[in-house]
C-alpha positions as CSV (number, residue, x, y, z in Angstrom):
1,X,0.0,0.0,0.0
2,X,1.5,3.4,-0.7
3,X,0.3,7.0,-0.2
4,X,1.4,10.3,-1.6
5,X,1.8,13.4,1.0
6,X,3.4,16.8,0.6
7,X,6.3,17.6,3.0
8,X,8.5,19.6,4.2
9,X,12.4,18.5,3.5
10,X,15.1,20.0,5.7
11,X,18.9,19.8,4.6
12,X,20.9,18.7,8.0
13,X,23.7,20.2,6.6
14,X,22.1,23.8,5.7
15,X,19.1,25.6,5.6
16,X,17.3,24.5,2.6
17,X,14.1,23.6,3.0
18,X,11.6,22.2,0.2
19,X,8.0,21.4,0.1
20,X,7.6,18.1,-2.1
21,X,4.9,15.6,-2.9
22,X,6.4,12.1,-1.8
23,X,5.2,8.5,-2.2
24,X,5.1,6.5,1.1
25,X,5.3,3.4,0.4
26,X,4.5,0.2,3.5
27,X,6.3,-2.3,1.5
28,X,9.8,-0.6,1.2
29,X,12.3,-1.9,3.1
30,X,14.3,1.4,3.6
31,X,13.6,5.0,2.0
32,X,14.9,6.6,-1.4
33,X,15.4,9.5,-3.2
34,X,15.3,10.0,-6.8
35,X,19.1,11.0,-7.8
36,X,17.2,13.6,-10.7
37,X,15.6,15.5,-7.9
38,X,18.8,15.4,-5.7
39,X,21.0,16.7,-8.4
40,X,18.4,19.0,-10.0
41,X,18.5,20.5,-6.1
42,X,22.3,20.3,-5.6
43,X,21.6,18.6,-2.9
44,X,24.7,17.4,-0.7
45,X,25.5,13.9,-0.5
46,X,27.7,11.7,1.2
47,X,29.5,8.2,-0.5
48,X,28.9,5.5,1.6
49,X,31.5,3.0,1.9
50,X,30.0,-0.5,0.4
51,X,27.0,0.3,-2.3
52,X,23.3,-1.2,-1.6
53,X,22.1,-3.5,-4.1
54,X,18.4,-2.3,-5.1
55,X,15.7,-5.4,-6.1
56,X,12.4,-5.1,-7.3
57,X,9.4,-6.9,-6.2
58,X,9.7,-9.2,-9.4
59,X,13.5,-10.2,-7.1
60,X,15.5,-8.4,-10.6
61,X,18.4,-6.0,-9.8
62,X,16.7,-2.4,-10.6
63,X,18.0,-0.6,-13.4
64,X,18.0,2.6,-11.7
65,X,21.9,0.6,-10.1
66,X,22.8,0.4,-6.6
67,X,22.6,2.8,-4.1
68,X,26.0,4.8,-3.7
69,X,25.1,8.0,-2.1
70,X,23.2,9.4,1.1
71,X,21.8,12.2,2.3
72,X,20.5,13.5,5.9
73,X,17.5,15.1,5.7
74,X,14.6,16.0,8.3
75,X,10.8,15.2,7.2
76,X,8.1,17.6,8.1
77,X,4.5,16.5,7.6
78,X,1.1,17.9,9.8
79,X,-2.1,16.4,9.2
């Protein structure tokens, strides 16, 4: 089950704030970011040490790649 929400994003590591529609999704097993939005944003990043390998409910790799980068980020929501 999954449900779409507008937020409020806060940058740990400035004050950036952005108000975005995102998909909550039950099923995940972890939370993602699309890398367009992140680099359209210059958002900062950090390079993790071992990459995550990314599978999709079918159990293929994704063709989106692994997961390589992270960011820190606060998540605002009020009903």
């Amino acid at each position: 089950m999954s449900l779409v929400l507008i937020v409020k994003l806060s940058m740990t590591n400035n004050s950036q704030l952005y108000f975005v529609n995102v998909l909550l999704d039950y099923g995940a097993t972890s939370s993602f970011m699309n890398y367009d939005f992140v680099h359209f944003k210059k958002i900062n990043t950090q390079t993790i040490l071992y990459s995550i390998l990314v599978f999709n409910v079918n159990s293929f790799s994704n063709k989106a790649g692994q997961i390589s980068k992270v960011i820190d980020i606060v998540l605002y929501y009020r009903t």
